[in-house]
Backbone as CSV, one residue per row, in Angstrom:
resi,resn,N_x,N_y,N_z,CA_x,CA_y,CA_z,C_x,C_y,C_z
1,UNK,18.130,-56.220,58.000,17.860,-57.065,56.833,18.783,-56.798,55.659
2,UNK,19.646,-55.696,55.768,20.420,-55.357,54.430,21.980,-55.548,54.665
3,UNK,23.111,-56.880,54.197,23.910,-57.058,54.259,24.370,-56.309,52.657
4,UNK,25.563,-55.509,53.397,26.061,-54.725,52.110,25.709,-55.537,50.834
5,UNK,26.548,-56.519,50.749,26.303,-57.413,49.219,25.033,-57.849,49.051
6,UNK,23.848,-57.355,49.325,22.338,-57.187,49.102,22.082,-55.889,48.273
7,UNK,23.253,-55.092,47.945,22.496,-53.860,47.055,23.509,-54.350,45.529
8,UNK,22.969,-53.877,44.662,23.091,-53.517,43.347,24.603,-53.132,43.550
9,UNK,25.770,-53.986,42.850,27.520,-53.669,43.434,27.928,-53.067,44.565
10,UNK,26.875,-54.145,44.845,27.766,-53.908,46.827,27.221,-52.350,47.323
11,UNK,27.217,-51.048,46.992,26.711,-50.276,47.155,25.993,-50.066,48.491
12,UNK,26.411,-49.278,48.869,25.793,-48.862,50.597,24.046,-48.307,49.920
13,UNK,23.121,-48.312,51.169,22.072,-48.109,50.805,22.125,-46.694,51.510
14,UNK,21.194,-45.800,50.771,20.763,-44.245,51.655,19.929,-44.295,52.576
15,UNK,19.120,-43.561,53.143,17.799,-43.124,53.271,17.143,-43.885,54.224
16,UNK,17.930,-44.660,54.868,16.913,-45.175,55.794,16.174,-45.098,56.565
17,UNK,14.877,-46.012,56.515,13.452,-45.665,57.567,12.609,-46.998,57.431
18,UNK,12.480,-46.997,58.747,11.854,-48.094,59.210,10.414,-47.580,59.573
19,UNK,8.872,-48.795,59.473,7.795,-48.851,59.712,6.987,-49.931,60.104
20,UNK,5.520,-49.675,60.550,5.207,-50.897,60.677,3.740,-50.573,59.633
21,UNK,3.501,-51.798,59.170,2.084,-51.602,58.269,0.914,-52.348,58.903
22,UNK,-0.072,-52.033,59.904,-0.787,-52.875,61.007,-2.096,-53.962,59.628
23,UNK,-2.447,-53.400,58.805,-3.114,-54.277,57.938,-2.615,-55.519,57.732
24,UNK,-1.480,-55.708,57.224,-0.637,-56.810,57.017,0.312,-57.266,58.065
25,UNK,-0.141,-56.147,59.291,1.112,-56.799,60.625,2.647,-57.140,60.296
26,UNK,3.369,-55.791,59.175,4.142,-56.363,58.535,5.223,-54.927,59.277
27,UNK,6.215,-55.088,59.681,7.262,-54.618,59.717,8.251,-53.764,58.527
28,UNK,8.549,-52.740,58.496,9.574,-52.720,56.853,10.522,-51.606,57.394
29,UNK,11.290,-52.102,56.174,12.666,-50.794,56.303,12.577,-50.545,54.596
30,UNK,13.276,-49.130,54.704,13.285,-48.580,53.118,14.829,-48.449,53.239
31,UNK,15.264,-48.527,52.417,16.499,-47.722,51.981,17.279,-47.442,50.404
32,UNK,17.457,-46.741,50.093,18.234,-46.184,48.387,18.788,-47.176,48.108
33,UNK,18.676,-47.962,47.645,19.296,-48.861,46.217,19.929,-48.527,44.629
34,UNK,20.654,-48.034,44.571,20.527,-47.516,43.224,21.923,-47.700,42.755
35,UNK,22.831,-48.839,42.422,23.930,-49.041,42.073,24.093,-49.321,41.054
36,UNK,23.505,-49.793,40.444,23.518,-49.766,38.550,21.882,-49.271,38.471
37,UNK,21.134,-48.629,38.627,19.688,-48.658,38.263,19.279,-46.920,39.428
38,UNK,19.128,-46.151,39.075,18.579,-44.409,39.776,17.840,-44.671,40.310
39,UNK,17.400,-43.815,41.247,15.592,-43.694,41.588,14.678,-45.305,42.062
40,UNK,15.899,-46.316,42.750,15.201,-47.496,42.920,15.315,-47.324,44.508
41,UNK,14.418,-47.997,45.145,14.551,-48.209,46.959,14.337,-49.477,46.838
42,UNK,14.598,-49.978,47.901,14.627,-51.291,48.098,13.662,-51.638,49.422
43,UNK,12.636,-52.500,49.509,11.887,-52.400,51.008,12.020,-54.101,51.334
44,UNK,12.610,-53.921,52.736,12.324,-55.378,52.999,10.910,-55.412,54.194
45,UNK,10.378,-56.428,54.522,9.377,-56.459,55.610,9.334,-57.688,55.552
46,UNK,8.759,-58.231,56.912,8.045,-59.667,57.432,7.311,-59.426,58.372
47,UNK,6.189,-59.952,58.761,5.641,-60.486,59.577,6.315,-60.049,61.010
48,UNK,5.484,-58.848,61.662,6.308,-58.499,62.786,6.061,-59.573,64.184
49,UNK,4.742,-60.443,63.850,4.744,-61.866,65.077,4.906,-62.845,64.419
50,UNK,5.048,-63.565,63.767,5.581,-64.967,63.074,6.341,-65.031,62.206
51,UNK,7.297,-63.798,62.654,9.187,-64.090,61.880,9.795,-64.474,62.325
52,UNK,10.740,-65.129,61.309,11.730,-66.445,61.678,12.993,-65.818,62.098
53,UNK,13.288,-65.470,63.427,14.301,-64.235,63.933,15.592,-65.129,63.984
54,UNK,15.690,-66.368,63.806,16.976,-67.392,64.203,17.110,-68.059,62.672
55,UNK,17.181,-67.469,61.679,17.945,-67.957,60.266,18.388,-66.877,59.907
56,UNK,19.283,-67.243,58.496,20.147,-65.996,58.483,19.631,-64.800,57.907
57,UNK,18.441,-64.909,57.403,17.571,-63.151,56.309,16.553,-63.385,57.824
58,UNK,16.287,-63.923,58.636,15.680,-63.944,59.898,13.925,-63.071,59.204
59,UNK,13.538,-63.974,58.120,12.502,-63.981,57.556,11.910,-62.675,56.882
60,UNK,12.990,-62.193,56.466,12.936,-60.819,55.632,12.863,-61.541,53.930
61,UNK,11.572,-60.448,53.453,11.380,-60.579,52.032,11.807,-59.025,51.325
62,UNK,12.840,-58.942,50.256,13.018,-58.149,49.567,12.358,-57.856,48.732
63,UNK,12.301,-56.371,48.166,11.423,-56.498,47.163,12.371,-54.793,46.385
64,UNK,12.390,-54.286,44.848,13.210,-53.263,44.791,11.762,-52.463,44.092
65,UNK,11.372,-51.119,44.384,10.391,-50.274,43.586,10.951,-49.422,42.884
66,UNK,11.120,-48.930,41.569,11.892,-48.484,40.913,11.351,-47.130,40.699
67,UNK,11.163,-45.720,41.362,9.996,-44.625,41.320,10.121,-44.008,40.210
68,UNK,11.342,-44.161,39.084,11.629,-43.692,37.842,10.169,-44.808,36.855
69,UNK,10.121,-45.622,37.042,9.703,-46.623,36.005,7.504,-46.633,36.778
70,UNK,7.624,-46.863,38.144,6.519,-46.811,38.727,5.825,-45.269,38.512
71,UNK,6.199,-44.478,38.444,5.931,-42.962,39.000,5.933,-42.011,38.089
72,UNK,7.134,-42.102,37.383,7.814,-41.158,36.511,8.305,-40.183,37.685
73,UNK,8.646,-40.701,38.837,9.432,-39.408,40.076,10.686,-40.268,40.266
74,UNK,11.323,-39.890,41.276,12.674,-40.321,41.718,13.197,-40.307,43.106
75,UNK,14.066,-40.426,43.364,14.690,-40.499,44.400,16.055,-39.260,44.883
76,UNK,16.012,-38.493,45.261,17.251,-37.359,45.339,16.996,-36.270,44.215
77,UNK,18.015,-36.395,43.552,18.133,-35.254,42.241,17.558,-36.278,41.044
78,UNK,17.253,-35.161,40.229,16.974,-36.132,38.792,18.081,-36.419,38.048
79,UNK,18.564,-37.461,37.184,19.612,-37.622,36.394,20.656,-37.675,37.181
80,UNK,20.935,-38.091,38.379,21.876,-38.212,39.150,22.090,-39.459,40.627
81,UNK,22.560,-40.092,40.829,22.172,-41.106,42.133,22.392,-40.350,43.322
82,UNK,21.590,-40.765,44.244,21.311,-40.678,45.408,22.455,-40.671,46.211
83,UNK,22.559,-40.191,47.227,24.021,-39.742,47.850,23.644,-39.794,49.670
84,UNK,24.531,-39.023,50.345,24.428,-39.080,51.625,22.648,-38.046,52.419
85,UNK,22.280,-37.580,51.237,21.561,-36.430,51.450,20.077,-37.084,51.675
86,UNK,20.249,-37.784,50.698,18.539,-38.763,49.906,18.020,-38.881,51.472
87,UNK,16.240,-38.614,52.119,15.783,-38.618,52.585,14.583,-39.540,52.585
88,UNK,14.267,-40.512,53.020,12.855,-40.898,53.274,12.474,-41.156,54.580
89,UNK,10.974,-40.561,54.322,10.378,-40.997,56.075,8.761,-41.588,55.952
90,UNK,8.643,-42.057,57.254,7.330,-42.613,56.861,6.568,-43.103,58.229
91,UNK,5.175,-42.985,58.447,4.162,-43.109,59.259,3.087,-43.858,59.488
92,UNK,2.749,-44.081,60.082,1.301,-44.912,60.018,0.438,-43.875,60.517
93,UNK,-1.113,-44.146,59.443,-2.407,-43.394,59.669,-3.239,-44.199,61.083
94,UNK,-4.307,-44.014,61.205,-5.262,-44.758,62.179,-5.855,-45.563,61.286
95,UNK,-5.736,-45.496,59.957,-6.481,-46.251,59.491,-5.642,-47.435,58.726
96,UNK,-4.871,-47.668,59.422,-3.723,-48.763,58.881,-2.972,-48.362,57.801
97,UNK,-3.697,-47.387,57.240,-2.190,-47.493,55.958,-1.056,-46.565,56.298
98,UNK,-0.079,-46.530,55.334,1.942,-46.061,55.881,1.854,-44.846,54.858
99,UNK,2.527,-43.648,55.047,2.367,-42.604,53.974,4.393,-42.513,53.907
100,UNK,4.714,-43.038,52.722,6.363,-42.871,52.730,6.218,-41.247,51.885
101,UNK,7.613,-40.667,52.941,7.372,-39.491,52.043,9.429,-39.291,51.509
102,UNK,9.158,-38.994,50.314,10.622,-39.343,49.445,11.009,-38.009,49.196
103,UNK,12.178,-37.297,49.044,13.168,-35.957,48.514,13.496,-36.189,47.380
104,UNK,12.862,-35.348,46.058,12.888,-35.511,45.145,13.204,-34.513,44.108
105,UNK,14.601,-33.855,43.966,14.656,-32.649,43.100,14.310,-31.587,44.172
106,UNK,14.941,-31.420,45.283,14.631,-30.714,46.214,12.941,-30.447,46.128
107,UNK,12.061,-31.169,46.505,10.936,-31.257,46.886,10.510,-32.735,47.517
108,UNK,9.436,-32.494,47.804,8.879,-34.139,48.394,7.549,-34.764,47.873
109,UNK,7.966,-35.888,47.572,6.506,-36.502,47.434,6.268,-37.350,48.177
110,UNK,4.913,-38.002,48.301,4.353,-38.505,49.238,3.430,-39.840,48.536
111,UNK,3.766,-40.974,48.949,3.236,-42.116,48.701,2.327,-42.722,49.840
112,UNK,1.796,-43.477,49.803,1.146,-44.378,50.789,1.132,-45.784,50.108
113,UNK,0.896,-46.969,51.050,1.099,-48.433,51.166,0.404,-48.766,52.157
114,UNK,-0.070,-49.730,51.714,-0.720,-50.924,52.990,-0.094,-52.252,53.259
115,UNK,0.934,-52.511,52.669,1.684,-53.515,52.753,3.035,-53.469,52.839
116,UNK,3.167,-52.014,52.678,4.995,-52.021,52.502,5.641,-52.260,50.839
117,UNK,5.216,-52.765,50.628,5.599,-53.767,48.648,5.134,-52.677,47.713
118,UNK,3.603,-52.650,47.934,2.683,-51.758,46.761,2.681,-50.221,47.202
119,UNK,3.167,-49.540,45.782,3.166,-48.095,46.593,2.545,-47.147,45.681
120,UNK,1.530,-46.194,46.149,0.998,-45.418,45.552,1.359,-44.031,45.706
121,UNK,1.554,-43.152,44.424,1.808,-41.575,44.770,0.508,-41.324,44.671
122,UNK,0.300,-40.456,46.068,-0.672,-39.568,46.475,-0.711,-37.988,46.419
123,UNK,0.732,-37.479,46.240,0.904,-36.202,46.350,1.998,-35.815,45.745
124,UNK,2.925,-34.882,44.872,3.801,-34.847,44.481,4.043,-32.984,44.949
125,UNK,5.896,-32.891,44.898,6.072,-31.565,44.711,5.612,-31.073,45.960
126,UNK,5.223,-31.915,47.157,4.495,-30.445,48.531,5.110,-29.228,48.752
127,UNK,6.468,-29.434,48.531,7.040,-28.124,49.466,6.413,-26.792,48.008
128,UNK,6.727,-27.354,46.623,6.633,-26.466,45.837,5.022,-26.114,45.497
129,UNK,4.197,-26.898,45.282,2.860,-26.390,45.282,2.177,-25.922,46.441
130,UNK,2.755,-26.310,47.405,2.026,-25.717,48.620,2.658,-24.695,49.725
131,UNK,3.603,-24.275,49.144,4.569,-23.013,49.916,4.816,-21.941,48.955
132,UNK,5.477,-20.878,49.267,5.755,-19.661,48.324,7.592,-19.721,48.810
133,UNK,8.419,-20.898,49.316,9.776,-21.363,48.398,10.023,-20.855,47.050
134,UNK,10.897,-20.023,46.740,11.482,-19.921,45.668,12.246,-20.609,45.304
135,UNK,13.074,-21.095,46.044,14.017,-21.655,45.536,14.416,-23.519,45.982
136,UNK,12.962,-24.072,46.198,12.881,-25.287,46.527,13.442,-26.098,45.674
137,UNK,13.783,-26.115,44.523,14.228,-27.127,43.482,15.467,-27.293,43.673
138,UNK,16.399,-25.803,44.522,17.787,-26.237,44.505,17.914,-26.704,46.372
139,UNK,16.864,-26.716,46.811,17.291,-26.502,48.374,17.740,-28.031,48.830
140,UNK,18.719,-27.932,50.209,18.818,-29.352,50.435,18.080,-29.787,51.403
141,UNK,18.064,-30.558,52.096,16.899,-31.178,52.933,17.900,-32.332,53.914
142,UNK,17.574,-32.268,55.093,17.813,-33.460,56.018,16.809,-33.391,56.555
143,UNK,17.466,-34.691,57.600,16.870,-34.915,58.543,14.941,-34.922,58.193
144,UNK,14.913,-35.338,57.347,13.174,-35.212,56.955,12.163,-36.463,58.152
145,UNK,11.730,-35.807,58.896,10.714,-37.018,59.815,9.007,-36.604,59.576
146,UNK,8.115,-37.641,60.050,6.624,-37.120,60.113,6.214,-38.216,61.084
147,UNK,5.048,-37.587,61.469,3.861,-38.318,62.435,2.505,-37.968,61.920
148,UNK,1.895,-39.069,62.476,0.203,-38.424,62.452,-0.468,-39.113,63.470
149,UNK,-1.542,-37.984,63.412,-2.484,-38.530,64.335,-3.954,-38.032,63.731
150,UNK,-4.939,-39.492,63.895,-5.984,-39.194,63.300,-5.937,-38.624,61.737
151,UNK,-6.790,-37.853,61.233,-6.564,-37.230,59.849,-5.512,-36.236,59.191
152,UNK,-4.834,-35.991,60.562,-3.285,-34.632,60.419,-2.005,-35.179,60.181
153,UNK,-1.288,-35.024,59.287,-0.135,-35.399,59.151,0.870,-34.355,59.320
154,UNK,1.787,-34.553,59.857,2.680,-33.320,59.461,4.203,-33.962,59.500
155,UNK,4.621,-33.040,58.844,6.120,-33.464,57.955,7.271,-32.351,58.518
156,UNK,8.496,-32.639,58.970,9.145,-31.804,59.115,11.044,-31.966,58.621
157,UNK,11.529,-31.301,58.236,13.074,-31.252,57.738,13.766,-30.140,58.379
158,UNK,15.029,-30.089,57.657,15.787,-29.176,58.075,16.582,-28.451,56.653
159,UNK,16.199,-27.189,56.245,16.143,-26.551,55.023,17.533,-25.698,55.319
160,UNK,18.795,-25.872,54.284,20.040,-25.258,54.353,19.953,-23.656,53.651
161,UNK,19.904,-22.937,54.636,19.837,-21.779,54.138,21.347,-20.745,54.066
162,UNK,21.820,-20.036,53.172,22.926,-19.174,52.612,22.604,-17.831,52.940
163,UNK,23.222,-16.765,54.048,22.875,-15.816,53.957,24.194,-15.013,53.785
164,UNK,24.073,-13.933,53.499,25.637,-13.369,53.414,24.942,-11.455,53.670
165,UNK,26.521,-11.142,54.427,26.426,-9.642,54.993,27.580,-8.924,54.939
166,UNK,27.596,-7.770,54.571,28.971,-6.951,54.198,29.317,-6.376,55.851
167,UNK,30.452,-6.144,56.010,30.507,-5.468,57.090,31.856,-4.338,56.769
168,UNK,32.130,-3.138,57.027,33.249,-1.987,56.605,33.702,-1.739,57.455
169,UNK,34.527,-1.559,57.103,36.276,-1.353,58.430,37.159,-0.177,57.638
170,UNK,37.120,0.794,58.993,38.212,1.663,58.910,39.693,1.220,59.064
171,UNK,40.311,1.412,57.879,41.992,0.538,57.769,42.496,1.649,57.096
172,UNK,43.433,2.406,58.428,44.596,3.567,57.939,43.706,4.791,57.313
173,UNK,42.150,5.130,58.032,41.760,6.339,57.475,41.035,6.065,55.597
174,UNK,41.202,4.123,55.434,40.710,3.638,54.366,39.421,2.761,54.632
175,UNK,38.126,3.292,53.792,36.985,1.957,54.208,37.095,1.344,53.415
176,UNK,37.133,-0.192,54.296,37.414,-1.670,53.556,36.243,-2.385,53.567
177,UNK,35.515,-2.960,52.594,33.827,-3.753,52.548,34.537,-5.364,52.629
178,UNK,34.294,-6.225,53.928,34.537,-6.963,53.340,32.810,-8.276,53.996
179,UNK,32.787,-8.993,52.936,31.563,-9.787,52.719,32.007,-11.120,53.496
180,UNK,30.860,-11.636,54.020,30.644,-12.866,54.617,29.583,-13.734,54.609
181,UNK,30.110,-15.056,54.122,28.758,-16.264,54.040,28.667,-16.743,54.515
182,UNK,27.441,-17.081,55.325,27.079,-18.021,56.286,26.180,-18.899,56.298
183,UNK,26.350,-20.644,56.374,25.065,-21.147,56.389,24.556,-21.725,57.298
184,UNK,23.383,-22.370,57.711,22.732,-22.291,58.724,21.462,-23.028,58.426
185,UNK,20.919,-24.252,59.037,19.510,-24.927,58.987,18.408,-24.416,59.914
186,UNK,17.363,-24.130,58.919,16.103,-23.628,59.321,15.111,-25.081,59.295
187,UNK,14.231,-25.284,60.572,13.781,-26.037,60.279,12.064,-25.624,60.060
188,UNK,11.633,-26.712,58.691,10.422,-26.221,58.261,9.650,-27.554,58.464
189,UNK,8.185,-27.176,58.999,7.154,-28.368,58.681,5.945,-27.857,58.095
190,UNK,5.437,-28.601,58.006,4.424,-28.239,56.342,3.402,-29.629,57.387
191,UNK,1.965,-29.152,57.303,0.410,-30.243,57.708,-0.622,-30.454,56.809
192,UNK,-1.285,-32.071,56.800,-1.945,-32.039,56.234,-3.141,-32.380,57.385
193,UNK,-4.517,-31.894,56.792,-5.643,-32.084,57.501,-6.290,-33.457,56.756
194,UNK,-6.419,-33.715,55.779,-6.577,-35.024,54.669,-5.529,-36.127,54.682
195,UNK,-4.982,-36.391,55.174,-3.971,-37.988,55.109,-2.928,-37.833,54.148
196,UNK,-3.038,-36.602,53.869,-1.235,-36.444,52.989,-1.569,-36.285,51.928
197,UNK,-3.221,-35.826,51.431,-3.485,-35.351,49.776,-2.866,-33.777,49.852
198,UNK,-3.405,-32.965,50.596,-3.134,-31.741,50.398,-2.522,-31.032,52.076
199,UNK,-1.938,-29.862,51.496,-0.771,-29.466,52.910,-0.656,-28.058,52.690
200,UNK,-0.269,-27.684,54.029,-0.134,-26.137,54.649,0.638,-25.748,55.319
């Protein structure tokens, strides 16, 4: 549904993730919008049995949510646009509704929708209120996915971790220290037993 010249100066979109919303039988994709305007996504959806698959938007409705202006949250870093990194993912409950979950200032929040269009924050900050992360505000994040089943949600990424180790060498009867950095993705998931209010 997203022909480049559909974003805000042409602008490639981030973050993409696709869903279905069974209340409204509606299909959607998310992706970062933010070419003159931060912290906006853009969701298209239609009708996943009576879309018009043979015209040219093949019965896609746009719509842009702006999480700076809706939320007071964002999209990626704060004060900065969204880049190759920006993460969103998203699920369906049993009980029809979609829980989008967004990377926000190296943390995540968590919305839910029943339509795809209308979006509510349900949870903000998980990794930081509900882990002992120190250093979640600077961490980066891929690859962010989730599922659920029944009342459990669980969320999982891939957290860039920096470790570094000295190692000493005998050179000519001289010890030489020399240091090495290495980085490396740890992957973390975090569950909820409640539908994505609270997590462990």
């Amino acid at each position: 549904p997203f022909f480049n010249n559909t974003f805000d100066n042409g602008l490639y979109g981030y973050g993409l993730c696709v869903g279905y919303a069974p209340k409204e039988e509606r299909e959607f994709c998310i992706v970062v919008n933010q070419g003159s305007t931060t912290n906006q996504v853009q969701v298209a959806y239609r009708n996943a049995f009576t879309a018009t698959r043979y015209t040219r938007n093949s019965g896609w409705i746009k719509t842009n949510i702006n999480l700076r202006t809706s939320f007071d949250r964002g999209v990626g870093y704060s004060g900065s646009g969204a880049n190759a990194n920006a993460n969103i993912a998203t699920c369906t409950l049993d009980n029809g509704s979609c829980l989008v979950f967004v990377q926000y200032n190296g943390d995540i929040d968590v919305y839910s929708t029943d339509n795809a269009s209308t979006w509510k924050l349900i949870a903000q900050n998980i990794v930081g209120r509900f882990t002992d992360f120190d250093d979640n505000r600077y961490a980066v994040y891929s690859q962010l996915q989730c599922a659920a089943s029944g009342n459990f949600v669980k969320v999982s990424w891939c957290r860039l971790v920096t470790s570094s180790y000295t190692v000493s060498f005998n050179v000519f009867g001289e010890i030489v220290e020399q240091t090495y950095t290495s980085n490396g993705y740890v992957v973390t998931t975090m569950t909820s037993s409640d539908r994505g209010l609270t997590w462990q």
